[in-house]
N, C-alpha and C positions, 0 to 999 in steps of 0.2 A: 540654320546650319545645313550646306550640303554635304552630300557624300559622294565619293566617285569608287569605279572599280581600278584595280592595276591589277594588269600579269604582274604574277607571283614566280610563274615556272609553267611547262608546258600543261597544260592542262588545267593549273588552276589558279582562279581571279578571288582578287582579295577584296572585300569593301573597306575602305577606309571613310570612315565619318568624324568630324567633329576633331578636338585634337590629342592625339594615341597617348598612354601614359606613359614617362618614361620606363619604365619595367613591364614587359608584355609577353605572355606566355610561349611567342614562338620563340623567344629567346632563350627557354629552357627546353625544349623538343629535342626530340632525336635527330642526330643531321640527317637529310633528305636522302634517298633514293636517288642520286642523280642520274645515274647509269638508267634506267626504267624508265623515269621522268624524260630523258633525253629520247626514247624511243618510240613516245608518246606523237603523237601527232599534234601541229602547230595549227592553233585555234588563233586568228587575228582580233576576235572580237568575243567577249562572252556570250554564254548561251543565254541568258539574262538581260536582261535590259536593266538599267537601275530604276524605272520609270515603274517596274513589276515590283520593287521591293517596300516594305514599310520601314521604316527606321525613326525610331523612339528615343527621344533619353528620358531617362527613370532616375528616382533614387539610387539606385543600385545600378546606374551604369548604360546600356546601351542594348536596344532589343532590335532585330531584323527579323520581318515576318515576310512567307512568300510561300504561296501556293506551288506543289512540289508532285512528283507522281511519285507512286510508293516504289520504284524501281531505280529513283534516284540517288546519289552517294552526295554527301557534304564533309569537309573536312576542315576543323578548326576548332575554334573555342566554346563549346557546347557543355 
């Protein structure tokens, strides 16, 4: 099973692995920032490589592991 990244929105890249269920958390979130997100600076490529991440499947679902500095931010299903 691979997994690729996609822009999401400025700033932020999504993993997608394996195949999504149909009911998925961002589907209940709060609608986005656009306005902010729009003023954000345009990234062409992640800061990431997918080559740096582990990704698992488990009983229980899907595990992405990756060395991080403590001054970094993540946003999603934690």
């Amino acid at each position: 099973m691979k997994g690729r990244i996609v822009l999401s929105g400025n700033g932020i890249w999504k993993i997608v692995y394996g195949q999504p269920e149909k009911m998925l958390p961002d589907q209940f979130k709060a609608a986005s920032k656009t306005a902010l997100l729009a003023a954000m600076s345009i990234e062409n490529a992640p800061a990431v490589s997918l080559s740096k991440i582990q990704l698992k499947k488990t009983a229980a679902g899907i595990t992405a592991e990756i060395d991080a500095a403590g001054d970094e931010r993540f946003y999603g299903g934690f």
